[in-house]
C-alpha positions in Angstrom: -96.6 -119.7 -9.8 -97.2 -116.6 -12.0 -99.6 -115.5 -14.1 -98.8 -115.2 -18.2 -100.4 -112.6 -19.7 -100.8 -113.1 -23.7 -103.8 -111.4 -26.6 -106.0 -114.7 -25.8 -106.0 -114.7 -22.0 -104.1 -115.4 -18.7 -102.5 -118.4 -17.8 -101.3 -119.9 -14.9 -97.6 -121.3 -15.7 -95.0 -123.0 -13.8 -91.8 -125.0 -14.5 -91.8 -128.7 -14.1 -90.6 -129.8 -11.0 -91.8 -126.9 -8.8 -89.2 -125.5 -6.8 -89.9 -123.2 -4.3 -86.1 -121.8 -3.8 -86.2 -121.3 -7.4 -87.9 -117.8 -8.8 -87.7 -118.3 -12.6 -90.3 -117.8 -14.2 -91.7 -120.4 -17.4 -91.8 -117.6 -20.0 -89.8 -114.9 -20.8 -89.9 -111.7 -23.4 -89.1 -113.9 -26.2 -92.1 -115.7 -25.5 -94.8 -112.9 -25.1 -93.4 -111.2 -28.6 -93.8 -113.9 -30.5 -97.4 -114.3 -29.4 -98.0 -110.2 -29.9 -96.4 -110.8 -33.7 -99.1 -114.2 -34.1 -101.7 -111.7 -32.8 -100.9 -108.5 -34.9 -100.3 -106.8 -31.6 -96.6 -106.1 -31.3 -95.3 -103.0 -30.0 -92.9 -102.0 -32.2 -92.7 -102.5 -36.2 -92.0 -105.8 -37.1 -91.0 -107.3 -40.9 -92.7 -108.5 -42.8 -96.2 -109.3 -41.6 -99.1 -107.6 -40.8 -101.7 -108.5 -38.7 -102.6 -111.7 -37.4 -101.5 -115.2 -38.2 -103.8 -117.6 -39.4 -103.4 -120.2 -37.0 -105.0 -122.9 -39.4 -103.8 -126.4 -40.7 -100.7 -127.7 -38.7 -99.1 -125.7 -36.3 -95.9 -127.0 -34.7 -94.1 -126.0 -31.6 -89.9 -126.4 -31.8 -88.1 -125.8 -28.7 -91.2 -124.8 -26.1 -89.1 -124.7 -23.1 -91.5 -124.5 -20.3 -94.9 -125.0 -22.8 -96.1 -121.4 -22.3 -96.3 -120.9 -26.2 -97.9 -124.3 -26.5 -100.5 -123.6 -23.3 -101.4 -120.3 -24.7 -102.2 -121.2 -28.3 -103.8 -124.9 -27.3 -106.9 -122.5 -27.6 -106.7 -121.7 -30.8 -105.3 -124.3 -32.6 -104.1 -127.8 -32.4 -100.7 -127.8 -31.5 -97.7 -129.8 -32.3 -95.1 -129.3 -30.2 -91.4 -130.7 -30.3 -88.7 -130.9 -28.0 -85.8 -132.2 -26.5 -86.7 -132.1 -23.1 -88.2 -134.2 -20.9 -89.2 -131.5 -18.1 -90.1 -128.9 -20.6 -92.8 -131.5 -21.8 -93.7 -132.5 -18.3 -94.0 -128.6 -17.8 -96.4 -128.3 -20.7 -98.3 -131.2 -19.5 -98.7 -129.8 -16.0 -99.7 -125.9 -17.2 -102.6 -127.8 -19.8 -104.1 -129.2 -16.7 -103.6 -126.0 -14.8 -105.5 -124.2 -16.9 -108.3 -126.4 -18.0 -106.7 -127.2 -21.4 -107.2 -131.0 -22.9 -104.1 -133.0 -22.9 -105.0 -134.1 -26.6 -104.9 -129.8 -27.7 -101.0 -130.4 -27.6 -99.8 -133.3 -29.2 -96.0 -134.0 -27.7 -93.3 -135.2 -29.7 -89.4 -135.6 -29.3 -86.8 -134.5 -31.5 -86.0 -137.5 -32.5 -89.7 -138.6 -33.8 -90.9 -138.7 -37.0 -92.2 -134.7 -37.4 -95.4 -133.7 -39.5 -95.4 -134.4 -43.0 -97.0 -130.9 -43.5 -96.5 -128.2 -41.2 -98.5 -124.8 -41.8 -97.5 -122.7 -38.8 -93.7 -123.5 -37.8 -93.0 -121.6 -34.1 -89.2 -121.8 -33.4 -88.2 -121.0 -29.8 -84.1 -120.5 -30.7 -82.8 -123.2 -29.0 -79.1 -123.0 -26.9 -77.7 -125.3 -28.9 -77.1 -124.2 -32.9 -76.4 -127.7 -33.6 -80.1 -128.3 -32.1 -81.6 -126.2 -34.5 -79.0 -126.9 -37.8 -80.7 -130.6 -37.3 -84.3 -129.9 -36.5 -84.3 -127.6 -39.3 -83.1 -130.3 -41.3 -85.6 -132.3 -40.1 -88.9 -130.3 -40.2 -87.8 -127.8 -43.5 -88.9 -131.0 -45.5 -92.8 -130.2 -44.5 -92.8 -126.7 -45.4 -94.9 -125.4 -48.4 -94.6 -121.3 -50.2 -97.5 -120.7 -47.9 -96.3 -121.5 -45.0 -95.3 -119.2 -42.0 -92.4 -119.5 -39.9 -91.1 -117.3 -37.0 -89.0 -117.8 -34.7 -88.1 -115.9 -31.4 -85.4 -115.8 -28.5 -83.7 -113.3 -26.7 -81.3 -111.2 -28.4 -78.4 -112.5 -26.7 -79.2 -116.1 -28.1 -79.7 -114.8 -31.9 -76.4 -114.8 -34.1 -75.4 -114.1 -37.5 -74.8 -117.9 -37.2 -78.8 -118.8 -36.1 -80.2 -116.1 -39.2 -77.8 -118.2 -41.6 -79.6 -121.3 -40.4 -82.2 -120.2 -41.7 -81.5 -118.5 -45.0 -79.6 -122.2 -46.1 -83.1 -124.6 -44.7 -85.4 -122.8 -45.0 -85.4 -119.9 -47.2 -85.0 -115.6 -46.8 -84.9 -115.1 -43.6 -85.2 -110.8 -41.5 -85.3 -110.4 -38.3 -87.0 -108.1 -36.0 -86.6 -104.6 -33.8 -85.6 -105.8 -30.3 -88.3 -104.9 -27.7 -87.6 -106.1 -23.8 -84.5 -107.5 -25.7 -86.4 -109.8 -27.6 -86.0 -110.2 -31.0 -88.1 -112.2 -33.9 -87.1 -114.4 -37.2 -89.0 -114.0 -39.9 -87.9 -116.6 -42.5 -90.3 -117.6 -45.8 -90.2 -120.9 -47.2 -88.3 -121.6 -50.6 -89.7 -125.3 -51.7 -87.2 -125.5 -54.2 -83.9 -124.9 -51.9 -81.2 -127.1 -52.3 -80.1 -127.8 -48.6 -77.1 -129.3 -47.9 -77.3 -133.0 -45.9 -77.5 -133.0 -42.5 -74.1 -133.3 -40.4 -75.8 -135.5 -37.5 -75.6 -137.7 -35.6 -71.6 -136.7 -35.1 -69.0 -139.3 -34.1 -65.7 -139.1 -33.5 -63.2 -141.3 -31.8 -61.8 -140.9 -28.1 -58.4 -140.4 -26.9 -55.8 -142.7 -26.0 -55.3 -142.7 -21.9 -58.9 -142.4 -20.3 -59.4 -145.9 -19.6 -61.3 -148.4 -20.9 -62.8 -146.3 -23.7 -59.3 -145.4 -25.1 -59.6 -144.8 -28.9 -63.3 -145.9 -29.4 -65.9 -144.1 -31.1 -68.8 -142.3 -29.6 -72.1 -141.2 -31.4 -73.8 -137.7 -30.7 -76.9 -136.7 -31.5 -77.0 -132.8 -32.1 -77.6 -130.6 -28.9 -76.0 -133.0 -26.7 -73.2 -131.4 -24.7 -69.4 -131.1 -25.9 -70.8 -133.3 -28.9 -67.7 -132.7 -30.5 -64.8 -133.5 -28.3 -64.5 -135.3 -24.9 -65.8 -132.7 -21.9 -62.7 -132.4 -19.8 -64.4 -133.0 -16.9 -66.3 -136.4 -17.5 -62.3 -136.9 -19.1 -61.3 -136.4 -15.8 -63.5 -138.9 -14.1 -62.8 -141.2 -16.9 -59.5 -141.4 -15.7 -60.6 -142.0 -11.7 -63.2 -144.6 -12.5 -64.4 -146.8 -9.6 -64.3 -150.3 -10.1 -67.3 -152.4 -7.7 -66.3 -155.1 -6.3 -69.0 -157.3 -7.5 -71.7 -157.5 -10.0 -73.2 -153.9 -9.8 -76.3 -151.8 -10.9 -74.6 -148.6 -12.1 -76.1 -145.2 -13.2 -74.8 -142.7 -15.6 -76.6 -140.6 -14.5 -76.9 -137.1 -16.6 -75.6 -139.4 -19.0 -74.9 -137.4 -22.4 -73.7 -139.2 -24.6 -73.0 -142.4 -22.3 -68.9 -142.3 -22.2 -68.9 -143.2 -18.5 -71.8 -145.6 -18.1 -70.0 -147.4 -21.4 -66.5 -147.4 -19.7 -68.3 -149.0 -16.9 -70.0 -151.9 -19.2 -66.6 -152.3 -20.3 -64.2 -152.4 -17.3 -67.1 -155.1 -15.6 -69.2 -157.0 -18.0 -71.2 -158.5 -15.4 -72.7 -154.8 -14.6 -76.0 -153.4 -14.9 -76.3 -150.2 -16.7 -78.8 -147.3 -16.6 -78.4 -144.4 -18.5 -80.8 -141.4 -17.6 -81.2 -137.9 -18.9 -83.5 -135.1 -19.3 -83.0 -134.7 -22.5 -83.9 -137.3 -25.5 -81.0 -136.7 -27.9 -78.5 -137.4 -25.0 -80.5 -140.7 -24.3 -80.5 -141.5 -27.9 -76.8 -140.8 -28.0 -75.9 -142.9 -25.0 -77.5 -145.6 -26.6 -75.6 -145.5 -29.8 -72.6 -145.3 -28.1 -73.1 -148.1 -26.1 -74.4 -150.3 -28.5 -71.5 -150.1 -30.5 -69.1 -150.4 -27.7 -69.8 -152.8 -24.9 -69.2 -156.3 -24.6 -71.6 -159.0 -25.8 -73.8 -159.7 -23.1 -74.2 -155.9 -21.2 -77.4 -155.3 -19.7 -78.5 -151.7 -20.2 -81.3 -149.3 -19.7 -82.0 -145.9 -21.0 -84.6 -143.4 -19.5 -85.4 -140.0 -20.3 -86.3 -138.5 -16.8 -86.3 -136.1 -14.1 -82.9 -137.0 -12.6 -83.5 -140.8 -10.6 -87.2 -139.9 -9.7 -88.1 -142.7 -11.3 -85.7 -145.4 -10.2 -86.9 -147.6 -6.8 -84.9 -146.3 -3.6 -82.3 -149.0 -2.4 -82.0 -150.4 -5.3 -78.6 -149.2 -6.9 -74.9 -149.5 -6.1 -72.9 -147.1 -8.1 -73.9 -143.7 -9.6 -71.6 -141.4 -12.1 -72.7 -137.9 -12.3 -71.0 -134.7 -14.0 -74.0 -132.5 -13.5 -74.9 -129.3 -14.9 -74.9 -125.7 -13.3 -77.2 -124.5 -16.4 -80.5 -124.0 -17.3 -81.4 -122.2 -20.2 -79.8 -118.7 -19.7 -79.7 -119.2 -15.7 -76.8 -120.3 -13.6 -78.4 -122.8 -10.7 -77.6 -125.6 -9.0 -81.4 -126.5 -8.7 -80.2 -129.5 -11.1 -77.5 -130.8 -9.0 -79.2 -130.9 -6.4 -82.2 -132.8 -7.5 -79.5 -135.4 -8.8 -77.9 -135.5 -5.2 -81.3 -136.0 -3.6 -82.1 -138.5 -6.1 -79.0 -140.6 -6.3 -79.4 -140.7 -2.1 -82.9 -142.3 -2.4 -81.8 -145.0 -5.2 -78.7 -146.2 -3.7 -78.6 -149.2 -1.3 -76.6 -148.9 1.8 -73.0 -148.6 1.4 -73.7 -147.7 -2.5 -71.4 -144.7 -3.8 -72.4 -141.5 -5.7 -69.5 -140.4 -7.2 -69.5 -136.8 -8.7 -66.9 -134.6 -11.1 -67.3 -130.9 -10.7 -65.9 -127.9 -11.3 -64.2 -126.5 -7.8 -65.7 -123.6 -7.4 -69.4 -124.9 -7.3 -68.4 -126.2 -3.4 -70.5 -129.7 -4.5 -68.7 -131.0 -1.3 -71.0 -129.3 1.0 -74.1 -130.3 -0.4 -73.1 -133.7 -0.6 -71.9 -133.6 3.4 -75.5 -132.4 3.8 -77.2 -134.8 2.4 -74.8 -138.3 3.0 -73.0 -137.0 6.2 -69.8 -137.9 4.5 -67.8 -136.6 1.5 -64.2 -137.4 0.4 -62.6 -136.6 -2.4 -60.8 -138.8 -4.9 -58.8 -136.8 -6.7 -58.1 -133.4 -8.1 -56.6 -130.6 -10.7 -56.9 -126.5 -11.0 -60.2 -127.0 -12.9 -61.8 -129.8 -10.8 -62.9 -132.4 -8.4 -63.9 -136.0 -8.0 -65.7 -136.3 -5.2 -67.4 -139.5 -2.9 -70.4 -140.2 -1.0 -71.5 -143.2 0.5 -74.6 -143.7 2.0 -75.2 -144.5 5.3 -75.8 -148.0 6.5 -79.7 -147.6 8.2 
């Protein structure tokens, strides 16, 4: 845990879950200029304000990814904040309570919630994703008024010529900042009258022949999900390799995205149970489009935003499908993976397979000896690996 120093105070911060082999931290530069900028205390000359923000009327958080900007202004202002992830919204949960804050100083919506109708203060955290943002600023640029203020802030490495133009077409003129600590800050002021172009999401497109039972069928994604565009080659992979129970089954995409595998698997056994979990909301959303359009009359399915299978009973599923990520934010960790590992372990019954497509240099084999005992793999390319664990009979 470490402490986050802003103009109103410390605060006591930590990512959601706690890991203790993990040292990154739940703010960053991008974070603490913003909050300088909002408190007329930045360190180098910033356009085109100066002095403090008025942090009156409603002011919304977009893309808090560990809640330190929503903990640190919960005491000043009611705060709306909105975001994709589950865990960053744990996160900000958690660090309220840390720190003495009400829950109701932060109210918590998804992306995929109705926003404000009038938003005063607009705080955009630049997500990864530009397709995040294109449809979030298509979604919130509706509230905005002449007098409202909106900044944004990330790193400079995340800030293109591609996230400024965002904002120039939704929401009006848009500068940016001097870097400091290689942080850099959007100013962009509201034009009411702008004519916006409509919103390109949710995206489908229709899959290739040759991966199975999904050959040629169309998939929905919501904006931010991952390779919403095209087919990741690695879940192709897998789609080609997919394991077929021998009986009615309770199978988990788990890490689902947009819910090509967990769909595949509705469709090459109708009698199976689905459940579709992911951290993030869009990807939930999207899995649920997809499948509702494709399986066969009948499927059962679930969908569950969550912290990998934390959630789901031990021993009580028989197949999970998992192409996890190596990603988070900016950082390169298999803190992920390994929390889906641990978790698929603890939900499967006896005998129950976790199947898992990776790239093979990540050396997901070992972990999964580790924690099964066994590992065998299924198939492989150049590029990657499908690979088995079964778990142990008690």
């Amino acid at each position: 845990m470490n402490s986050f120093t802003t103009p109103w105070g410390a605060y006591r911060l930590t990512r959601f879950p706690e890991d203790p082999r993990e040292q990154l931290r739940a703010w960053d530069a991008a974070d603490e200029y913003l909050l300088r900028q909002l408190a007329g205390q930045t360190e180098v000359p910033a356009v085109p304000t100066a002095g403090p923000v008025a942090l009156t009327g409603t002011v919304v958080v977009l893309g808090d990814r560990w809640g330190a900007l929503s903990t640190a202004l919960a005491g000043q202002a009611p705060v709306v904040q909105i975001s994709d992830s589950y865990l960053g919204q744990r996160a900000t949960a958690a660090n309220l309570e840390r720190n003495g804050l009400p829950a109701g100083s932060v109210r918590l919506l998804t992306t995929s919630e109705e926003p404000p109708a009038r938003i005063d203060v607009l705080l955009v955290r630049v997500p990864k994703s530009l397709a995040l943002l294109e449809d979030q600023l298509h979604r919130l640029a509706p509230a905005l008024h002449q007098d409202s203020v909106v900044l944004g802030t990330g790193m400079v490495a995340e800030i293109h010529t591609s996230t400024l133009d965002l904002f120039e077409r939704l929401v009006g003129p848009t500068r940016t900042s001097l870097a400091a600590r290689k942080a850099r800050l959007i100013f962009s002021t509201p034009a009411p009258g702008l004519d916006r172009p409509a919103n390109p999401w949710p995206l489908r497109y229709a899959l290739p022949d040759g991966i199975g039972p999904l050959s040629g069928r169309t998939v929905t994604n919501l904006a931010g999900v991952f390779c919403a565009d095209r087919l990741d080659i690695g879940t192709r992979f897998l789609l080609q390799h997919l394991p077929t129970p021998s009986g009615p089954a309770t199978v988990v995409d788990l890490g689902c995205g947009n819910g090509v595998l967990g769909t595949a698997a509705a469709l090459a056994d109708p009698r199976a149970e689905l459940l579709f979990v992911d951290e993030s909301h869009q990807a939930v959303a999207s899995a649920e489009a997809t499948f509702r359009a494709n399986a066969p009359a009948g499927a059962r399915a679930r969908f569950l935003a969550g912290d990998a299978l934390s959630a789901v009973p031990a021993d009580s599923v028989d197949l999970v499908l998992n192409n996890p990520p190596f990603h988070s934010h900016q950082a390169t960790t298999d803190a992920t993976a390994w929390r889906m590992f641990t978790g698929a372990r603890r939900a499967l019954r006896p005998g129950g397979e976790l199947w898992v497509v990776g790239n093979r240099h990540l050396g997901y084999h070992l972990k999964l000896r580790r924690l099964f005992g066994n590992c065998e793999t299924v198939s492989s390319n150049p590029k990657f690996v499908i690979l088995r664990a079964t778990k142990p009979a008690r």
